[in-house]
C-alpha positions as CSV (number, residue, x, y, z in Angstrom):
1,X,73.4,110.7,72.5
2,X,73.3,108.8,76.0
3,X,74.5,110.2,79.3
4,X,73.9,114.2,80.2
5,X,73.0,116.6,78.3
6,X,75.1,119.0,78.9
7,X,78.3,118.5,81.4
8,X,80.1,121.2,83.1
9,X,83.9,121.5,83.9
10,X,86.7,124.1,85.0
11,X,88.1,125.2,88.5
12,X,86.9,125.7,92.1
13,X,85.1,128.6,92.4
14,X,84.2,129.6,88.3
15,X,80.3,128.9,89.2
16,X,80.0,125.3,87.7
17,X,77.2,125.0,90.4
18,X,75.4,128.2,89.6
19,X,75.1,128.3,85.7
20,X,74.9,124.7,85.5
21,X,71.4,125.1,88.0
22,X,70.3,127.7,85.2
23,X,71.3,126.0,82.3
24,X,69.0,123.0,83.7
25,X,66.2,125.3,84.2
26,X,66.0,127.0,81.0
27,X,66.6,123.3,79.2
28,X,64.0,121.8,81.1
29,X,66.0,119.1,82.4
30,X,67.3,117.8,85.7
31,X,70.7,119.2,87.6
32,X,73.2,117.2,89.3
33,X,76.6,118.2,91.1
34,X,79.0,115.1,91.3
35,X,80.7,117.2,94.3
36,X,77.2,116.9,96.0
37,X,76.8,113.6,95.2
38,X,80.3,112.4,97.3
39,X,79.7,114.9,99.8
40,X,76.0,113.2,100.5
41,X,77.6,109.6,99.7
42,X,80.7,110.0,102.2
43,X,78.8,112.3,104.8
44,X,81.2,114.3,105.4
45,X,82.5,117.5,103.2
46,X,85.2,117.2,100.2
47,X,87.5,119.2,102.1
48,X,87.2,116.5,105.3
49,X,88.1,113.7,102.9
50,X,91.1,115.6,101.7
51,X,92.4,115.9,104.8
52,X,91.6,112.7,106.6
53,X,92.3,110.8,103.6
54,X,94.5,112.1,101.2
55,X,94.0,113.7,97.5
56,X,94.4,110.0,96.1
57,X,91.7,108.3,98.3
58,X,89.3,111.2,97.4
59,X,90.4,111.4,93.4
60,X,89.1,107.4,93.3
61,X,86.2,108.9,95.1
62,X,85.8,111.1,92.8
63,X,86.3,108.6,90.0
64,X,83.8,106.3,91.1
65,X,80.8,109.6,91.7
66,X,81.7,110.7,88.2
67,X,81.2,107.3,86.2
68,X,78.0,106.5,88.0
69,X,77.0,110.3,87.0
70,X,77.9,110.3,83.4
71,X,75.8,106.9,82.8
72,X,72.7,107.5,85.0
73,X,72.3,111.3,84.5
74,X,70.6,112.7,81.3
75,X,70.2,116.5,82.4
76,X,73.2,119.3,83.6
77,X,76.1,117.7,85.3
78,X,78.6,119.7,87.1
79,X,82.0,118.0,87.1
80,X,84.3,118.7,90.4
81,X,87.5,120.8,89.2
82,X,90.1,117.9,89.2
83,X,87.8,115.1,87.3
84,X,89.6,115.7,84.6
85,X,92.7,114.6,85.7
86,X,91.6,111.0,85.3
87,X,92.3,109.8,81.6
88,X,89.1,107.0,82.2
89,X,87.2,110.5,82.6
90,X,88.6,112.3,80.1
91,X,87.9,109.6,77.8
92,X,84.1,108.7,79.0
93,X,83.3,113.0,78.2
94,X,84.6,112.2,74.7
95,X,80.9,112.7,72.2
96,X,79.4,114.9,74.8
97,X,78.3,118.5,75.1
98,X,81.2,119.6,77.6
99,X,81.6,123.4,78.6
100,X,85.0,124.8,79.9
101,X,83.7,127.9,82.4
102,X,87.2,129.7,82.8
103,X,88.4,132.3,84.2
104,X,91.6,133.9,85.0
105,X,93.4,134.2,89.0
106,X,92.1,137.6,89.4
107,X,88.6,136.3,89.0
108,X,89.0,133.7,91.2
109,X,90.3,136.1,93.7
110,X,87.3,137.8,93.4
111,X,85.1,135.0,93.7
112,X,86.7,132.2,96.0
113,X,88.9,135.0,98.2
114,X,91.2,131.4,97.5
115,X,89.9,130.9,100.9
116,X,92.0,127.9,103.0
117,X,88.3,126.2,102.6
118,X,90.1,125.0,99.5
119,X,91.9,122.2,100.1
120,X,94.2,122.6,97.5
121,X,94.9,126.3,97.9
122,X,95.9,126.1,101.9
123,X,99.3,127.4,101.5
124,X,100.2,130.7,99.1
125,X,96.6,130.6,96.9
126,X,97.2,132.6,94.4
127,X,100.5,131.1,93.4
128,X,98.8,127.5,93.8
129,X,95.6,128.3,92.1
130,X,97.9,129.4,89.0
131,X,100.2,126.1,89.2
132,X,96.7,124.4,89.2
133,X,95.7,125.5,86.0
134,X,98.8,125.6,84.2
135,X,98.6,121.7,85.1
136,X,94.3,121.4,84.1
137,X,93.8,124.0,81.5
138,X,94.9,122.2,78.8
139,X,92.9,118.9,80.2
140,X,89.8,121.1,80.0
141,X,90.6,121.9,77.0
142,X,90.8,118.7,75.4
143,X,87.4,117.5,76.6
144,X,85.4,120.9,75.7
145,X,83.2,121.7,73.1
146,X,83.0,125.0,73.6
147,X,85.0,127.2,75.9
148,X,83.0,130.0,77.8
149,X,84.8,133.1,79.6
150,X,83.6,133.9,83.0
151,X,85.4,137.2,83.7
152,X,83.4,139.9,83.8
153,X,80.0,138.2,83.7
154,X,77.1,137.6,85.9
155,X,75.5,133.9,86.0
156,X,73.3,134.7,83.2
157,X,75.1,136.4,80.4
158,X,77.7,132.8,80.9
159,X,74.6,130.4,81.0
160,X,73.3,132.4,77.7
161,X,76.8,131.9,76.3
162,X,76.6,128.5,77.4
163,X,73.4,128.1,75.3
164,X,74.6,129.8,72.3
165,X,77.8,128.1,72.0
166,X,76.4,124.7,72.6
167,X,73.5,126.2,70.1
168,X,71.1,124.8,72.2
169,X,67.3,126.2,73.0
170,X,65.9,126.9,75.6
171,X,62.6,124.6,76.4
């Protein structure tokens, strides 16, 4: 199998970043962030980009950081929440190990606050955050191979769950 190893997706805020650092750590492999890769490409932050040049520009941004991840990268990649609303992406995750971290609005509460840091949750963020994922969850969906619940669960028990439901071990 080409491309990562294992490849992270779900919303802002469900610790992509976090378990996807420990699940490269316990596989012995190497961690990349494609959010981290356009926020050192573009020098400035996602956010910046959102509001100086629109969701669009940034989604072929996006785009563009994800491709080049999925072919060069052979460890833990952590997707950005809205990769998968590009079909091309959707597509190029198809044959990989791909874990859904989700969780449900009152976690993200608890974890984000759905802070105006967001760019997509300046206005009313509870209601947006749900309209978000009524319009993604089923996109994450489709590309998973396994699903893993956050709610409730500390870094560890979810990058244990990763590894068990990808039935992967540890190096």
């Amino acid at each position: 199998m080409s491309g990562p190893l294992v490849v992270l997706v779900g919303p802002m805020g469900v610790g992509k970043s976090t378990v996807g650092q420990q699940l490269a750590e316990r596989l012995r492999v190497a961690y990349r962030d494609t959010d981290d890769d356009i926020v050192a490409e573009q020098g400035r932050a996602i956010a910046d980009i959102f509001v100086e040049e629109g969701e669009l520009a940034f989604r072929a941004i996006e785009k563009q950081a994800v491709h080049r991840a999925l072919t060069e990268h052979d460890g833990v990649l952590a997707l950005g929440g809205g990769s998968i609303l590009d079909a091309d992406t959707r597509a190029l995750l198809s044959g990989l190990r791909v874990v859904y971290l989700s969780m449900d609005v009152e976690e993200a509460v608890k974890r984000t606050g759905l802070n105006a840091a967001r760019p997509l949750l300046a206005v009313n963020p509870r209601k947006q955050w749900r309209e978000l994922m009524e319009a993604r969850r089923h996109l994450y969906e489709e590309v998973a191979t396994a699903v893993v619940p956050t709610d409730g669960r500390t870094p560890e028990e979810v990058t244990r769950a990763a590894l068990d439901a990808l039935e992967l071990k540890e190096a």
